[in-house]
Structure formats: C-alpha cells, structure tokens
N, C-alpha and C positions, 0 to 999 in steps of 0.2 A: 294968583301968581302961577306961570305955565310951571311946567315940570321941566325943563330947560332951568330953566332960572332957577328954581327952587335946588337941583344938582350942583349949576357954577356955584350959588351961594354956600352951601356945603362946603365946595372944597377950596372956601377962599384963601384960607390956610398954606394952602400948596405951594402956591407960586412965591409967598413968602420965603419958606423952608429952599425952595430951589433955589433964588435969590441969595440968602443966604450961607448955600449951601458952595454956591458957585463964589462967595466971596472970598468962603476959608478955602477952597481949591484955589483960588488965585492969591492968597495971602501966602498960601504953602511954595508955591512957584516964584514968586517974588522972593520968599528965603534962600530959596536955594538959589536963585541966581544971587542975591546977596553974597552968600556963603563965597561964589565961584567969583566975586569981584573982588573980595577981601582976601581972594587966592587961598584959603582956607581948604586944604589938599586932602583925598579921599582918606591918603596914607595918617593925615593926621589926625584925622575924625576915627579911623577905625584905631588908632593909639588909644583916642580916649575914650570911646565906649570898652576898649578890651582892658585899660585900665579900669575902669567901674564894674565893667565885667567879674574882673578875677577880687575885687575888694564887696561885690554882693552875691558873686556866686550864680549870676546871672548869665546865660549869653543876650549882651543887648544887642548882636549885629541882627542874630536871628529873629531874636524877636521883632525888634525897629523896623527891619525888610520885611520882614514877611506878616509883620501885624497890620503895618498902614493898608496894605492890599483887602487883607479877609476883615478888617475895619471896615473899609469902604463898600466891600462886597455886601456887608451885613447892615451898612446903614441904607443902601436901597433897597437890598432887602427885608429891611423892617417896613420903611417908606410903602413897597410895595404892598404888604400884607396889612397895613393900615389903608390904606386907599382900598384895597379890597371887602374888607371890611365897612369900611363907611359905606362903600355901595351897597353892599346890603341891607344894613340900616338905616340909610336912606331913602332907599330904591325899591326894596321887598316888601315883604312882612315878617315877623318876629318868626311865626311858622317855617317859612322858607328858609332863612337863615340856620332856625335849629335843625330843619330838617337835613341842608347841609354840613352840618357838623357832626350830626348824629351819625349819618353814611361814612364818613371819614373815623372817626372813632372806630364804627363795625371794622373797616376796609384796615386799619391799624391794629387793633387785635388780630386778625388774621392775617397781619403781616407776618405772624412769626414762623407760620406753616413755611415760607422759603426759605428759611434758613440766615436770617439776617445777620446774623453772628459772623457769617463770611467777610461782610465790609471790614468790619476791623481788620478780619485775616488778610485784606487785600491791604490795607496800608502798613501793616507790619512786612509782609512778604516784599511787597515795592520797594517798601525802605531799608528793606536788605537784601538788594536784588534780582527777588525771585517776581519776574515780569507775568510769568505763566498763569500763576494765581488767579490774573485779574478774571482772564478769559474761563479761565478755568471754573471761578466761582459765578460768574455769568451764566455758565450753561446750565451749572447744579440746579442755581435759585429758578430758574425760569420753569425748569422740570415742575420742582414742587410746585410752583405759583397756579398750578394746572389746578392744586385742590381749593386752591382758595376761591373760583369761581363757579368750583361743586358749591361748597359748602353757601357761599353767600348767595346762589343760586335757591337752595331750600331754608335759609331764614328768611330772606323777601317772600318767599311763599306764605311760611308763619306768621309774617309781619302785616301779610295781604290780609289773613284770614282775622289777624286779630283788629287790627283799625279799617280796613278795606281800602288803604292810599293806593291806586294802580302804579300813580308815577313816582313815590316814594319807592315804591318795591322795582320798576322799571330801571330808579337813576342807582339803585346799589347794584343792580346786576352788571349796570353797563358801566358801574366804578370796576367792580373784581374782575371786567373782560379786558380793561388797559389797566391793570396793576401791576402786569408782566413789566410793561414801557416804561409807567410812572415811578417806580420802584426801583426792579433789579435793575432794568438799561442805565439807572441812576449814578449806579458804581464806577463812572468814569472820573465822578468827584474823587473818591478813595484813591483811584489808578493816581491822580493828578497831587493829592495830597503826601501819598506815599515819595511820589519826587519830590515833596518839598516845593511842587512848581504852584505857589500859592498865586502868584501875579496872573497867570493864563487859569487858573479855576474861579478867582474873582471877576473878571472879567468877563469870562464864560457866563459864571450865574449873573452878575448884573444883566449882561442882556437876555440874557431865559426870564428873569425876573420882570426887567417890565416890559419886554413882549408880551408873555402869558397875562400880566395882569391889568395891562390894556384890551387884550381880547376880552377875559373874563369881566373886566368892568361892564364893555358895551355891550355883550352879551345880558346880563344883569341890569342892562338899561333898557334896550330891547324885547328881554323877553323877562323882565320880574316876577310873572307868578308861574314860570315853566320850569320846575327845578331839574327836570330831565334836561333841558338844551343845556341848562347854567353848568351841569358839571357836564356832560358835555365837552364843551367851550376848553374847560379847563384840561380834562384826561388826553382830549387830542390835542390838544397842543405842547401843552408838555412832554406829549411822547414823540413827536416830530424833533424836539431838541433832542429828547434823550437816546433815539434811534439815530441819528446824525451823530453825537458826539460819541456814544459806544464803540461803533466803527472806525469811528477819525483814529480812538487810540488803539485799537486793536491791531491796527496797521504800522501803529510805532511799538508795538511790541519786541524785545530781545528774544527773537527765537533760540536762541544758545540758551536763553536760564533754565530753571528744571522748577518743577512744583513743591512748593514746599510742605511736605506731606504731614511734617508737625505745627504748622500754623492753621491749615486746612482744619484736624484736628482740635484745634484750639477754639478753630470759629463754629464748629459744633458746641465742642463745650458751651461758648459765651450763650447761643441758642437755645439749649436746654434751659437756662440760667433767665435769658430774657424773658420767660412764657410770663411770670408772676411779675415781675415789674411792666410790662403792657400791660397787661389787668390791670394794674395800680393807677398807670398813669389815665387810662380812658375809661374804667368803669364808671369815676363819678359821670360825666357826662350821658354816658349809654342809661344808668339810672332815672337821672333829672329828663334824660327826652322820653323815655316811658312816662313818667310819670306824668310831664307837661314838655310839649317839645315847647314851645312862647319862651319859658322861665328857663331852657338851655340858652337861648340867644343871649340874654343878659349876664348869666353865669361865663357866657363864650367871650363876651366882650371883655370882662374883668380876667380872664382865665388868659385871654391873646396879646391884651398889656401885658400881664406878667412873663408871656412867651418872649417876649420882646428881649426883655431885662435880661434872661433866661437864654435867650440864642446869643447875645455876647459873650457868654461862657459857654458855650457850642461851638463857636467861632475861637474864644480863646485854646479850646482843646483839640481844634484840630491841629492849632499850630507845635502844641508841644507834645502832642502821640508821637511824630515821629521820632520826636530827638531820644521820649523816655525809651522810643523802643529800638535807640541805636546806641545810646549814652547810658552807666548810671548814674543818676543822678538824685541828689541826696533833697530834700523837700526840709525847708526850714521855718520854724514857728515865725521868723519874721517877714517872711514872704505869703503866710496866710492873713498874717494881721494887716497888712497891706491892701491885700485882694477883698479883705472882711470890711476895709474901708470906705474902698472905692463903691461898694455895695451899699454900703450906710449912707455915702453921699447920694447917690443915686434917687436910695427910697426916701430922703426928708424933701429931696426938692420934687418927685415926681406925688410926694404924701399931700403937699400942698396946693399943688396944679391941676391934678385929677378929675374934680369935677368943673374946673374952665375947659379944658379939653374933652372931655366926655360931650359934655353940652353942645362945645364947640362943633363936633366930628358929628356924632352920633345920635343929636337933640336931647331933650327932657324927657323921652319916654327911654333913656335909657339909663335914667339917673344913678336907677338902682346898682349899675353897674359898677360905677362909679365909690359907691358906700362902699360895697363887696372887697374893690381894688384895696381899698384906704383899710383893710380889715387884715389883707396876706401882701402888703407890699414891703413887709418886713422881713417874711424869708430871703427875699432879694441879697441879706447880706452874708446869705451862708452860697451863694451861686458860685463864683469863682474859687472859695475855697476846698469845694465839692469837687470842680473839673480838675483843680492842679492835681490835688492827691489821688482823682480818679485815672485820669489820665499816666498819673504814676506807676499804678498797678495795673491796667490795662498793656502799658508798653513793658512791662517787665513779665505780661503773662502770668501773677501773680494769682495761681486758682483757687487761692484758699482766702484772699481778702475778697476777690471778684465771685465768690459761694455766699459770703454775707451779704455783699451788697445784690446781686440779683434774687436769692434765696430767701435765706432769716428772717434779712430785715423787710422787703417787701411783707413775707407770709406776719408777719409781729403788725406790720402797717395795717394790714386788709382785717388782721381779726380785729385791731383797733378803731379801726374806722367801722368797721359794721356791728360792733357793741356800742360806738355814739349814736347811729344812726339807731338801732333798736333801742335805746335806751331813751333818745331825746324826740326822736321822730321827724329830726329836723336836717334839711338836704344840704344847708347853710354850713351848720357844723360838721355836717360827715365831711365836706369839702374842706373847708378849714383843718378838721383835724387832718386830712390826706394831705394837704401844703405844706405844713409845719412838721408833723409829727416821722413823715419819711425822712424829709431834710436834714432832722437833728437829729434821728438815728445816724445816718448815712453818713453826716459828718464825724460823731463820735465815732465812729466805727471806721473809718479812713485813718482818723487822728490817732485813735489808740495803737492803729498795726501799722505806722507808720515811725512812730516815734517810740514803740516798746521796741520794733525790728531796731531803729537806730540804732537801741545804746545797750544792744545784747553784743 
C-alpha cells in the first residue's frame, strides 16, 4: 500500500465529522428561519432568556451569543489539533513527535520570562476601557522575549553536548527566535476578548487554525523525518497571522484612553505567581523526553485528548473573565453541580470510545495511549468547575485566592508528585498524581474562599 493511500485511509474519519458537522450547521439555520416564520420576535426571545435569566442568576443573552461563536471557534480548533496530531502519528516517528513536544514544553516554560501575566491585564483593562494597555503590553513582553532566545540558545547547546541531536538543538533555537510573533503578537485575542467581540476573534482563529494546520500537516507529509522544517512550517506561519492581526487592531485603538497603571501592576503580580504553575503544567513531559523521548509521544497523545476536554473550559473562561471583571457576581453551588455534570457526561462516553478512536486515528502502536487516557479522563469533571470560580477571582483581582492557586498549591503539587515519583520510580504515577492531585487541590481551594467569603 503506497503512502498516499495509507494517509487518506487514516483520515477517513474526517469527512464523516465534516458531513456531519455541516448537518448540525444547517439544522441550526433551518431553526432560526423556523423561529422567523412563526414570527417568534427577537423582543420575545430576549423576555424569555431574561426571564430564566433573573430566576438562575444567569446572564443567558451573553452567554447563548457569545458561547455558540467561541463553541464553534474551539470545535475546529480541537478538529485541527487532532488532524495535526494524527499526522504525526501517522507520518513520523514516535522520536519526532516527542521530539516536538519536548521543544514546546522548553519554549513554554520560558514563556514566563515575558511577562505573560500582561494578557489578563489587557482583557481586564479593554473591558474597562483602558485601550492603551493592549499596545502597551505588547512592547513590554516583546522586550523580555529577547531573554528567552539567550537562554534557550545555551540549553540546545547543553542538549547538543549531552545526546549530540544537531537538528534537535537547531529546531529549539529557531522555536525562541519566532516566539516574539508566536506569543506576544498573540495578544490581539485579549484586545478582541476584552470587547466582548467574541464573533470576529472566533472567526479570526478558525481561519489561523486551519491554514496553519494545513500547512503544518503537508509539511509533516513532505518532510517527516526533518523536525527542523516541521516546526518551521509551523512558527512562520503563525507569525504572519499574528503580525497582520497585531496591527489590524492597533490601528482601532482609543487614542483618548490612558494606561491603566493598576492592572499593568496586576499583570506583574499574576507573572511572579505563573513561574511554579508552568513548571507543574510541563515538567512531567520535559522529565519523560529525557528519559525516553519514543514514551513522551504516547504520554502526548493521551495528555492532548485530555487538552481537548480541557480547552472547553478555556474557551468557557474566556467568555465569563470579562463580565466577572465588569460585574459582581455571586458563583453558586448550583451552577458548579451543573458544570461537574456536564464533565461527568463527557468522560463516560469518551471512557468507552477511547480505544475505537485511538486505533482509529493513531493505529495500534499507540494503544498505550489509549489505557493512560481511560486512567485521568475522570478529572475531566472538575474542568469547568475550576474555570467558573477561577475566572471569578481572576476578574475581581482577588490576590490572595490567585497566591494559592499559582503559589501553595502548585509548590504542595510539585513536592507531591516528585515524593511519588522517588518513592515509586514510576513516570505513569508521577503523571497521574500531577492530573488529579492539582485539580482537587485547586478546586477545594476556589470552593472554600469562595463560599467562606459568601456568607461572612
């Protein structure tokens, strides 16, 4: 079987999904002209969401508007980072794969050196006004981003001397030289979130999405054992959107606003605060590709399903940062039991699909992956209840719940997971323990200062 054939058969899946995907797009448009035949009037539809509204404590205009958009945003953008993936597990080898995950892991820990704490500070600042911010935290992060291509300049060195990869150590230099682009120029999302204009930022990324991940696939198809071209492929492209849309909105900027000198402030703070949660979230990986980069690919596959489940409630908090941090608003036990649901239904049906789809995508030599998934697809139900109460103190600047959550509890997680990991010797558990054991910290610790504050 040619290698043509053997890729369409792969992704025979897809055109299913698109099919599909294009049916409930035309099922949704068929309703709504329903809606407009039965004369069914905007004035009476927003009575009765703002009825349901004021008897759950909800806003359902904002959410229903502005969810269906960064919904749609995130379902091609799962789509895309599944199709990316199968290429490589397709296409590469186990090496190559990890090899790219391993760079990104580095390239994200040294994210923190620009100051990434800013982005919050730009959708809090936008969403009250303060236009200035955007630009303004654009030029700061790009400053520092200078060290990040010192520093990951003399780890490829280190990295050379210890396994002697040339093009390993080649494709991290040339990741930290477009991490300025890939990165900070990024911040037009925040500018764009900060309005509230979720319709023109989903549409935005849907097409960065699967541009970029059409280039990067054929790249990956063309050049599979060159990991230097493959990310490549990927760093310049993404930075030709993100240098186009940077500008687009810096020119719709309110020259009249002023900088908002205590949120500026704030996004320091959140920075200090982020160093030990990056450690937490990328260490295990950086660990496992020392160890065996082959046995990160497997670990990546089971680790970017649960990204998946995981950027729903990414996507769910960007919608509600701005309102908590225009509004206050009160977070009730019956709106986490809800979200704890929707989490639970998620993981029984994706508990029993797992390995049809692993197989499906990713063949038998990924099975393992598969086990792993079926092992942490249960924290899945603490996701959403995470982002509402996070996203709660986040928009309220609340610096003494936001010291636990990037502080405490990280430094309580790291010494916990690396006493399993000496204690067991095994890379399986220290993982497991780092899924579950942050999670249920992080909830309890949302939950307690959230409903102690209540009912003082």
């Amino acid at each position: 079987m040619s290698t043509t054939c053997y890729f369409v058969r792969q992704f025979k899946l897809f055109p299913i999904i698109l099919c599909k995907s294009i049916k409930y797009l035309l099922f949704y448009l068929y309703t709504v002209r329903y809606l407009k035949v039965i004369k069914l009037s905007k004035s009476n539809i927003s009575e009765y969401l703002e009825k349901y509204s004021k008897k759950y404590n909800i806003d359902l205009n904002y959410y229903i508007g502005n969810g269906f958009w960064v919904s749609l945003a995130y379902v091609i953008s799962s789509l895309s980072g599944v199709a990316v993936s199968v290429a490589f597990a397709n296409l590469t080898t186990k090496e190559i794969y990890g090899q790219y995950s391993l760079i990104l892991s580095i390239i994200s820990i040294l994210g923190i050196i620009s100051l990434p704490g800013l982005a919050t500070s730009v959708v809090q600042s936008v969403a009250r006004g303060y236009d200035k911010v955007f630009w303004f935290a654009v030029k700061k992060r790009l400053k520092y981003s200078i060290l990040i291509i010192i520093i990951a300049f003399f780890i490829s060195i280190i990295y050379y001397y210890i396994s002697y990869n040339v093009k390993f150590s080649f494709a991290l230099i040339l990741t930290s030289l477009f991490f300025p682009f890939i990165n900070v120029l990024s911040m037009w999302q925040e500018y764009l979130q900060g309005k509230s204009q979720f319709r023109i930022l989903s549409f935005n990324n849907m097409f960065i999405n699967v541009i970029v991940s059409v280039v990067f696939i054929l790249t990956i198809y063309f050049y599979s054992g060159d990991i230097v071209i493959i990310m490549f492929s990927y760093v310049f492209t993404l930075s030709i959107f993100n240098i186009f849309y940077v500008y687009k909105y810096k020119k719709e900027l309110n020259e009249s606003s002023n900088v908002d000198k205590e949120s500026i402030k704030y996004g320091y703070f959140l920075t200090k605060l982020s160093v030990l949660e990056l450690i937490l979230n990328h260490i295990d990986k950086i660990i496992i590709g020392v160890i065996d980069i082959k046995l990160l690919a497997l670990y990546v596959i089971a680790l970017k399903l649960l990204e998946l489940i995981k950027g729903g409630s990414k996507s769910f908090y960007k919608i509600i940062l701005p309102k908590f941090a225009t509004f206050k608003i009160n977070a009730r036990v019956s709106h986490l039991i809800i979200l704890a649901f929707i989490g639970l239904f998620l993981s029984i049906i994706l508990y029993f699909s797992i390995e049809f789809i692993v197989i499906s995508l990713y063949t038998n030599a990924y099975i393992y992956s598969a086990y792993f998934f079926k092992k942490i697809i249960w924290v899945s139900v603490l996701f959403l209840p995470i982002s509402y109460l996070h996203s709660k103190f986040m928009g309220e600047s609340n610096r003494k719940v936001i010291s636990f959550i990037r502080i405490y509890n990280p430094v309580l997680s790291l010494v916990v997971c690396i006493s399993v990991y000496l204690i067991t010797n095994s890379v399986e558990y220290f993982v497991l323990t780092k899924v579950y054991f942050s999670r249920i910290i992080n909830i309890a610790t949302l939950y307690f200062f959230n409903f102690n504050t209540a009912t003082k």
